[in-house]
N, C-alpha and C positions, 0 to 999 in steps of 0.2 A: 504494500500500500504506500502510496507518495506521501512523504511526510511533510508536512506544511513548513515554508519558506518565510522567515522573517526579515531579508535581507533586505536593507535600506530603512525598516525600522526601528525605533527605540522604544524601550523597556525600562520601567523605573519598578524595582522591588524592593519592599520595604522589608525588615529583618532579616538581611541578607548573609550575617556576618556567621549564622550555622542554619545547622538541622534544614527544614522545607524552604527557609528563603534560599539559603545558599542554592540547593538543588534544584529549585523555579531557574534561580539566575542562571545556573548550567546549562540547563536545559534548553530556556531562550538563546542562550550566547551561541549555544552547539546549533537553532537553528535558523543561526543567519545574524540574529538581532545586538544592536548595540545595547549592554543590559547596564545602567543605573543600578549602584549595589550602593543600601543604604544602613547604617545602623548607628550605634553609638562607640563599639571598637573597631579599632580602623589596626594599629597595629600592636594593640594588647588586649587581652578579653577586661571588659566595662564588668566594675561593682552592681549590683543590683539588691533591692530590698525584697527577699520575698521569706517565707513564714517567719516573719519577726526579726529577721536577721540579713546580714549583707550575706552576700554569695558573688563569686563568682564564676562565670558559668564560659565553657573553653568557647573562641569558633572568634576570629576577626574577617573585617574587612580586607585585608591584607590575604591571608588565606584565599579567602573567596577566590580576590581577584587575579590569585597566582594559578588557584586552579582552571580558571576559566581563559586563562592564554596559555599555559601551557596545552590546552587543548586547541589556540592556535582561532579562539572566539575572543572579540572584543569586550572589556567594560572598563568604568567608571566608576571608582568609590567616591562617595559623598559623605564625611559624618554628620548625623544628625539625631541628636534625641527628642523625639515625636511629642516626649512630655512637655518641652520646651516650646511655648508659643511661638515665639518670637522663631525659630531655627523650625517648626513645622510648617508656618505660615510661606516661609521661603521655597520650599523643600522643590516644588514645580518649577516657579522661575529658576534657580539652580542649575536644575535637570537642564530644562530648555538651553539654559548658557554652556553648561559644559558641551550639549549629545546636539542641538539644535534641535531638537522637536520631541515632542513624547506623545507617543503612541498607544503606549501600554502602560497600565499601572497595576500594578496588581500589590494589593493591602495585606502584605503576610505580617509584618514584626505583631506582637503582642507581649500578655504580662498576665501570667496565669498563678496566682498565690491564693489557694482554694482554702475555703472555709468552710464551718458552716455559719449559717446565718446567724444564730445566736452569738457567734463567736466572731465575725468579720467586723473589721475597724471600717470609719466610713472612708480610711485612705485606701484600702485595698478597692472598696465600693467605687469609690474615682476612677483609682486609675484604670480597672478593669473595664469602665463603660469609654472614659478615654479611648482606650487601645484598639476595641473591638467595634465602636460605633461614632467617638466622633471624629478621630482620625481617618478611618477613612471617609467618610461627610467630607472633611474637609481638605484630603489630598484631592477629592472628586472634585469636589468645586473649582477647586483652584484649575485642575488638569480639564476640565470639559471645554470651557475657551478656547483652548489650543487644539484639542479636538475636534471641534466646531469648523474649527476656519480650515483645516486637514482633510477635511470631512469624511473622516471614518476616528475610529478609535474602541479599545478593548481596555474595560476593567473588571479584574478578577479580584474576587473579595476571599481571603481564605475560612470560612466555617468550619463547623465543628457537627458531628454526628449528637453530640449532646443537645442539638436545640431540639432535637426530636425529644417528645416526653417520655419519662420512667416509663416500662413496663410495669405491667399488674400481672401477678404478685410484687410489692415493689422487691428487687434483692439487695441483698445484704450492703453490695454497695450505694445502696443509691439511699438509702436508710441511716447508711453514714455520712453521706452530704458530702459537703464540698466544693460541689462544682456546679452548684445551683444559679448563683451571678453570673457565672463563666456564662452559663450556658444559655441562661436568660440575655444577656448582650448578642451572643450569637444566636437565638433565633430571631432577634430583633433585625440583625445582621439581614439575615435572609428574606426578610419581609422589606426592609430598606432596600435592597438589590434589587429585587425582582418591580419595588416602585421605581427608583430609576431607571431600570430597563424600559422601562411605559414611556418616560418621559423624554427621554435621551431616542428613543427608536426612530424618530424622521432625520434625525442626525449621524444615522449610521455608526451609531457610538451602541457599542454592546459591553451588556455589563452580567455577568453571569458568577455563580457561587461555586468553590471547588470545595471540598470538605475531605480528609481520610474517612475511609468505611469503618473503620475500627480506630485504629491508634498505631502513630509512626514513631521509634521511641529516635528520639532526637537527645542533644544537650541539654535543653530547655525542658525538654519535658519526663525526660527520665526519672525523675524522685518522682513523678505522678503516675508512672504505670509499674506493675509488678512484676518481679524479675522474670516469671514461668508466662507471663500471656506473650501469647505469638503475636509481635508484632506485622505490619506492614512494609514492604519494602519504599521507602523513598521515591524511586521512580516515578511508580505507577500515577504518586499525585502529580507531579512534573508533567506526565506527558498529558495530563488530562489537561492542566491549566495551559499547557502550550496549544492542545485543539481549540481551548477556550478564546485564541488571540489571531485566527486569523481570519474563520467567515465572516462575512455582512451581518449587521442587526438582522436583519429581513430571513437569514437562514439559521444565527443561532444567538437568541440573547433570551436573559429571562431564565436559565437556567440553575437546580441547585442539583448539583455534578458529584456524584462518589467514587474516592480516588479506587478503588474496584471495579466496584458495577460499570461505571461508565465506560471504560476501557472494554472491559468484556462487551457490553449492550453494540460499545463502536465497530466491534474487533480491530482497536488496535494497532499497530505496530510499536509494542511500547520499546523504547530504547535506553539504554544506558544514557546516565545524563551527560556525556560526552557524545552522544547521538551515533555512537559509531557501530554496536551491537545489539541487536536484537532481542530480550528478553520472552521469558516463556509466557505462555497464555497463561493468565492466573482467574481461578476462580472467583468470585465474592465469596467471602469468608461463610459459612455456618450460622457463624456466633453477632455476626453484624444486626444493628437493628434491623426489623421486619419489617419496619414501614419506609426503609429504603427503597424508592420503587425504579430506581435506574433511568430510562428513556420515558416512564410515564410520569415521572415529576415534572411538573408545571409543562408539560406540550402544548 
């Protein structure tokens, strides 16, 4: 199958510096596109506040951007911490100065320090709705102008399989909480997406949701999954969010994409995130929520 071409485009990914932003950025860079890599470590890993305490968590920008030209793909690091007004507000014109145009945006970086409610401070409550709803709000806004006058353009929001509700019986983990905020930001995520796909559609500007089917264990996210659940390979969300960045509004926007199902529903050709090898057909997981419905969400 022809893998889609982003050559002559540019691409701005937000938390690029490990885990899924990196491997979006890969992914793009391997397929043509100039990729905007953005985060707060450029060439040491960045302090972070999350259950109570500083951490630091490995993956720079530097990294990133070694790996994506030794594979012989162009990018651009940019630092920027998104919690900073004043350096988020910029974050588009930047892109624009450094790459000349932006094409792509796709909303990965986040800040995931789970609670439960009885127990969440209202700083985690912040930053967590920050991260996952008004940052991308307002990378969109900023980046739709340029779009506009372009006249096409692709934003990819990255979701989360948790905006779907608990199952009933509830189990064991969902009884422990946690990730309840998280998850509440991101189904809001997917309801904001699929309204801008409405409003942005005569602008040929497509705006569609990628989510893991399960759980991909990353830097960032590894203290939140447990050591025996079979995670997801990496790729699979990469190549979905790269299908997600080159058709017309008019053939595919509006979409909430699971890095599994969709690949399968496509068949495919998913590729190593240096685009050079072909990986195996993988099933949707078993264990994945149920109400994942692949090609029939939102058609």
């Amino acid at each position: 199958m022809p893998q889609p071409q982003l050559a002559g485009r540019v691409a701005l990914v937000t938390g690029a510096s490990r885990g899924i932003g990196r491997a979006v950025a890969q992914r793009l860079a391997s397929a043509g596109a100039t990729v905007v890599i953005t985060a707060r470590s450029v060439g040491a890993p960045a302090v972070q506040k999350r259950f109570g305490a500083d951490q630091q968590v490995a993956g720079t920008l530097d990294e990133t951007l070694s790996l994506i030209e030794a594979a012989g793909g162009r990018a651009i690091a940019l630092a920027t911490d998104l919690e900073d007004e004043a350096e988020r507000s910029t974050l588009i014109e930047r892109t624009i100065a450094a790459a000349g145009r932006i094409d792509i945006l796709v909303n990965n970086a986040g800040f995931a320090d789970y609670a439960r409610i009885d127990a969440m401070t209202d700083d985690t409550f912040r930053r967590t709705l920050l991260h996952y709803l008004e940052v991308p709000f307002a990378l969109s806004r900023a980046a739709i102008p340029a779009m506009k006058a372009a006249g096409a353009g692709w934003i990819v929001n990255i979701g989360s399989v948790t905006a779907m509700p608990p199952l009933r019986p509830f189990a064991d983990y969902a009884r422990a909480g946690g990730d309840t905020v998280y998850a509440a930001t991101k189904a809001a995520l997917n309801r904001f997406s699929q309204g801008l796909a409405a409003e942005l559609f005569d602008w040929n500007i497509a705006v569609n949701v990628v989510a893991p089917s399960t759980a991909i264990r990353t830097p960032g996210a590894d203290q939140l999954i447990p050591d025996d659940y079979p995670t997801e390979d990496v790729a699979y969300i990469a190549a979905t969010v790269l299908d997600m960045c080159h058709l017309p509004a008019a053939e595919r926007t509006g979409r909430i994409a699971y890095s599994m199902q969709w690949p399968h529903d496509q068949r495919l050709d998913v590729r190593s995130l240096d685009g050079r090898d072909s990986l195996p057909p993988a099933e949707p997981p078993a264990w994945s929520h149920p109400a994942i419905t692949g090609l029939a969400e939102y058609a």
